[in-house]
C-alpha positions in Angstrom: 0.0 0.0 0.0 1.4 3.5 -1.1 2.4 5.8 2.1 2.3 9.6 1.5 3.3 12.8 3.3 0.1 14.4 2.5 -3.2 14.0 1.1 -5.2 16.8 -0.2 -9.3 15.9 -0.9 -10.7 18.1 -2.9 -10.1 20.3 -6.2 -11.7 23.2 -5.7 -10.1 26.9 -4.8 -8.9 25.7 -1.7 -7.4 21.7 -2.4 -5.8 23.5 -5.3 -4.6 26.3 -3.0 -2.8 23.9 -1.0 -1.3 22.1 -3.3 0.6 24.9 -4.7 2.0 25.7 -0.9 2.3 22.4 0.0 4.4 21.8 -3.4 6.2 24.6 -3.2 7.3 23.4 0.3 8.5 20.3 -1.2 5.9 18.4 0.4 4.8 16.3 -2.3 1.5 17.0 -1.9 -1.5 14.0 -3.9 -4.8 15.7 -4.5 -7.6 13.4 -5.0 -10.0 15.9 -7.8 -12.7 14.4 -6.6 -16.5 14.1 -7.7 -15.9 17.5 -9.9 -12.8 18.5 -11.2 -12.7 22.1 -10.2 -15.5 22.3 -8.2 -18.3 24.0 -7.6 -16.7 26.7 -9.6 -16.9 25.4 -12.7 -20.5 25.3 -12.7 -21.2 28.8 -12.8 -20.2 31.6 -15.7 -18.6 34.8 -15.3 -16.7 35.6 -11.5 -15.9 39.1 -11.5 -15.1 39.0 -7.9 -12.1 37.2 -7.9 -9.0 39.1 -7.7 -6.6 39.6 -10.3 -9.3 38.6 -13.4 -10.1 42.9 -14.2 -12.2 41.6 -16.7 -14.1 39.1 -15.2 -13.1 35.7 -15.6 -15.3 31.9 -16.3 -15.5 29.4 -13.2 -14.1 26.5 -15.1 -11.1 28.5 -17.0 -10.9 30.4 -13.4 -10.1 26.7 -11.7 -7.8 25.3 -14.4 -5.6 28.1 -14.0 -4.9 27.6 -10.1 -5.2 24.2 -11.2 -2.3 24.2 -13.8 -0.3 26.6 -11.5 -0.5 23.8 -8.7 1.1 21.0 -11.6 3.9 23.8 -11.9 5.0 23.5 -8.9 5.0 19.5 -9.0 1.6 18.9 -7.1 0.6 14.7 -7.7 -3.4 15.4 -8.9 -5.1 12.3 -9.1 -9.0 11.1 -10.6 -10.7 9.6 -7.3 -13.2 10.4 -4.6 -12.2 9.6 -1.1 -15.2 7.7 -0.1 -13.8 6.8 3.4 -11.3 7.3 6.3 -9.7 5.7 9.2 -8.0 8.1 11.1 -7.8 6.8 14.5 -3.7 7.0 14.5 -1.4 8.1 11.5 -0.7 7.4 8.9 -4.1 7.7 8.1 -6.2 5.3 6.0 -7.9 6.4 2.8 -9.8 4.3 0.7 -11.0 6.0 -2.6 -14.1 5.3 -5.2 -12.1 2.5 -7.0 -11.7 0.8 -3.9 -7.7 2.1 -3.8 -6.3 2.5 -0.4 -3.5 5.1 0.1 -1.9 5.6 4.0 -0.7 9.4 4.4 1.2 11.2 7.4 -1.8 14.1 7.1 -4.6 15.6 5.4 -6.2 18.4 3.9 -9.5 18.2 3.6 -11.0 20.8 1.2 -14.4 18.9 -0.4 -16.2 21.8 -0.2 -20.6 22.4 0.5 -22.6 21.0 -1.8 -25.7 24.0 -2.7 -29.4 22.5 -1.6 -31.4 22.7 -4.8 -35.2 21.7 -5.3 -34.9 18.9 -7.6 -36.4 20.4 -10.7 -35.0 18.7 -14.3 -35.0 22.8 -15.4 -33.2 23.9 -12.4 -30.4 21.6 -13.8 -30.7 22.9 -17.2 -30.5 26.6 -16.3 -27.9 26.2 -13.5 -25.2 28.3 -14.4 -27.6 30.0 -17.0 -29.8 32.5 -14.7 -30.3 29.7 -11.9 -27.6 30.7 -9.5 -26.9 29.6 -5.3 -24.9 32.3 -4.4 -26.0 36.2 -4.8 -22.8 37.3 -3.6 -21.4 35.5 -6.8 -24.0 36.3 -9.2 -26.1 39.6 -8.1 -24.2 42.0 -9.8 -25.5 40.3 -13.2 -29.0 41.3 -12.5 -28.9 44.7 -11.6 -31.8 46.9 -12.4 -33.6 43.5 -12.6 -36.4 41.3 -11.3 -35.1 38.2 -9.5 -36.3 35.7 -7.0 -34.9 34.0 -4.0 -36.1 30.5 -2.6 -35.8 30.3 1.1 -37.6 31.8 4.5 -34.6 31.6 6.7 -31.6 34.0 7.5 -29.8 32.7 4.2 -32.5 33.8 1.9 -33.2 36.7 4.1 -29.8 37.8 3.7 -29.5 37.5 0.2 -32.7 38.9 -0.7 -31.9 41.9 1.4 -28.1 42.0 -0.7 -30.1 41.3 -4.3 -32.7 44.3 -2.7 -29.7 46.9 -2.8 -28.8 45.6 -6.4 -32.1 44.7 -8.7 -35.6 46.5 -9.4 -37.5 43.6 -7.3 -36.7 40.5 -5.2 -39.6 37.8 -5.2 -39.1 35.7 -1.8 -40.9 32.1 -2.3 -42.3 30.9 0.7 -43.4 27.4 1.0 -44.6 28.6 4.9 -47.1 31.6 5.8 -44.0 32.5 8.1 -40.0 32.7 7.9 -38.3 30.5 9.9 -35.5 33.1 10.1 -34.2 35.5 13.3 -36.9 38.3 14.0 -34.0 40.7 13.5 -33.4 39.3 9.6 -37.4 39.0 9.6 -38.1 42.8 10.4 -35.5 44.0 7.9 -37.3 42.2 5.0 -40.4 43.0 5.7 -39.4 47.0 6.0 -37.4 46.5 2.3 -39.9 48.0 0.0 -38.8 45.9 -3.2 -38.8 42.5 -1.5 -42.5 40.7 -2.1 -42.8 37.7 -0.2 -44.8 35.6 -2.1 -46.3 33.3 1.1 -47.2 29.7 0.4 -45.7 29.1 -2.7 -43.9 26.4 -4.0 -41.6 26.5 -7.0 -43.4 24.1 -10.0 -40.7 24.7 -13.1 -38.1 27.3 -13.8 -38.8 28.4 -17.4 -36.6 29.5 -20.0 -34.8 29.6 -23.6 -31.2 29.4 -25.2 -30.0 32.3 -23.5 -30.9 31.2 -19.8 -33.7 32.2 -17.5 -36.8 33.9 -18.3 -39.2 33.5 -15.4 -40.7 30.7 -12.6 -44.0 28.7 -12.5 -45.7 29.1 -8.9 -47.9 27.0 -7.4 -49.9 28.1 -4.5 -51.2 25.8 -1.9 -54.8 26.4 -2.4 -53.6 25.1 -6.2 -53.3 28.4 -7.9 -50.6 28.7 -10.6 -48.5 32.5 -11.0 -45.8 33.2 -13.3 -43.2 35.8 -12.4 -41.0 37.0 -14.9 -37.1 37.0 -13.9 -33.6 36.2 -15.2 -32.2 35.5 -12.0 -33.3 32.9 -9.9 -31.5 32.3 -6.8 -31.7 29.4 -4.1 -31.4 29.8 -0.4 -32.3 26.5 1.1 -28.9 26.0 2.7 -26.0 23.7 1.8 -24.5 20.9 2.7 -21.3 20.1 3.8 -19.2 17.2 1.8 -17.9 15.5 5.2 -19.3 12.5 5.8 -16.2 10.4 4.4 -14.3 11.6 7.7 -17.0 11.1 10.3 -17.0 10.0 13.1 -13.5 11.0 13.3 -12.9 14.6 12.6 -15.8 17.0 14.7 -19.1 18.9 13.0 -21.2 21.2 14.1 -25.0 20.7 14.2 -24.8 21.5 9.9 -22.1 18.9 9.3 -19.1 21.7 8.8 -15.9 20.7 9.9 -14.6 22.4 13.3 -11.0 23.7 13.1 -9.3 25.6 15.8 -9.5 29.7 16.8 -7.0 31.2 14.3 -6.4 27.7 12.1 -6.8 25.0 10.4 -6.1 22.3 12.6 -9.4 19.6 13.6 -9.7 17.9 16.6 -7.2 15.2 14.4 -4.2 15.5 15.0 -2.5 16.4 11.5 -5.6 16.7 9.6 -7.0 20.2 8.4 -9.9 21.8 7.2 -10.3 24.8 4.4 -13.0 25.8 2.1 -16.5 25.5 2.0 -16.4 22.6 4.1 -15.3 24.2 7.1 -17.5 27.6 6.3 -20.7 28.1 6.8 -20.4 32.0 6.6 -18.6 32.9 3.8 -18.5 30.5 1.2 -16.6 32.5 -1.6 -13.8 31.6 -3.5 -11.4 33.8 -2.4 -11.6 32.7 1.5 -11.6 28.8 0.4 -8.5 29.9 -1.4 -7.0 32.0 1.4 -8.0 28.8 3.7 -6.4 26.8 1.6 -3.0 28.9 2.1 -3.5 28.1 5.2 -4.1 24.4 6.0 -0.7 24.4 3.7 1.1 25.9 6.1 -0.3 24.7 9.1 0.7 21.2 7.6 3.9 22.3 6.6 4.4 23.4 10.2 2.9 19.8 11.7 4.9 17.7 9.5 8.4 19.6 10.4 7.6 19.2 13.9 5.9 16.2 14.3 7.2 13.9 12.0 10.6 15.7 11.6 9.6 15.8 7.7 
């Protein structure tokens, strides 16, 4: 069985991230890519948040750049999905999709949140194409626009009151005659004056053409059916975290997000760290994962040299 220095699960902004420390620090660091190669990222169109891209840059071409800088520096990226873990002592066990077992001396694990969605066949054909998860991401398309947001607790509260600063009008779809979020996040949509809450709804189909988007089919409980016309439509029903192939060993919070330490990386596993999405219920933007990502490098870097004398 092969025995590595360090495993890296996970392709998106923050494995890749940490490959390029961890091979720049001669680590010899194997990423496993994963379900997605790239991530979530290469899912969704133009990012014009991401620094150093003036112009705006695609997800997938966004990815296999940090993902090409990470084979310049020698990172080992592999096809495979770590499907389970034993990390009761290192090395640590890792069995992977094809039933391949590796042994490693630590780990990043960096696979990332997947978004809730509602199970439509068109919200799969327009993700990417008007159907989006994150407003922070995509909002700044559809400004001076109608849009809607799925959701009724503080997520889609929050981005409905972000889309509210940016577009004409924000639908909210309600399944409930109440939100389920914080009073606080309640009271300010309820005193936005372009948010409509649209109370006992429940999203039927996303329609659409070639260029994306065009509008949602609503069904009301009392049967009723209401089209809304929109470009954007935006899902806030939560995410979840890809963890399970470390439990029970590594701790999660009620949500399944990793736990790292104050100020780091670390888990409650010895020489296994956390970064990206998985770790992140707040932020969940490619720029952190990648910052994280810096940083499980370096806390491994720093574990390895002191104690494993690596």
């Amino acid at each position: 069985m092969e025995t590595l220095k360090c495993v890296i699960a996970g392709s998106g902004p923050a494995g890749y991230t940490a490959a390029i420390y961890a091979a720049r620090a001669n680590l010899q660091p194997v990423l496993y890519e994963g379900v997605l190669r790239g991530g979530q990222l290469t899912t969704t169109t133009e990012i014009e948040n991401f620094p150093g891209y003036h112009q705006g840059v695609q997800g997938a071409q966004l990815m296999e750049d940090i993902r090409k800088q990470a084979l310049r520096f020698g990172a080992d990226l592999r096809t495979g999905i770590v499907t389970q873990t034993n990390l009761e002592a290192p090395p640590y066990r890792i069995r992977l999709d094809n039933g391949t077992e590796v042994m490693t001396q630590a780990l990043i694990i960096a696979t990332g949140a997947s978004a809730r969605y509602l199970g439509l066949e068109s919200e799969q054909r327009f993700k990417g194409m008007g159907v989006s998860a994150c407003a922070t991401c995509d909002g700044f398309f559809y400004r001076g626009k109608n849009v809607a947001v799925v959701g009724g607790g503080d997520t889609a509260c929050e981005e409905a009151i972000y889309l509210s600063a940016l577009c004409r009008k924000v639908y909210m779809i309600v399944r409930r005659n109440v939100l389920r979020a914080s009073q606080v996040m309640q009271d300010r949509v309820l005193n936005t004056p372009n948010i409509e809450i649209l109370w006992e709804h429940q999203t039927a189909e996303i329609l659409g053409d070639d260029s994306g988007v065009t509008g949602a089919r609503l069904v009301h409980k009392s049967g009723r059916e209401k089209v809304i016309d929109v470009p954007g439509f935006f899902l806030a029903i939560g995410h979840h975290p890809n963890s399970e192939p470390f439990l029970p060993w590594v701790q999660v919070n009620p949500d399944g997000y990793i736990i790292t330490q104050p100020k780091s990386t670390e888990t409650n596993v010895r020489g296994v760290f956390a970064a990206g999405d998985v770790q992140d219920p707040k932020y969940r933007q490619a720029v952190t994962a990648a910052g994280s990502g810096c940083m499980a490098a370096m806390d491994l870097e720093r574990y390895l040299s002191m104690q494993c004398g690596l």
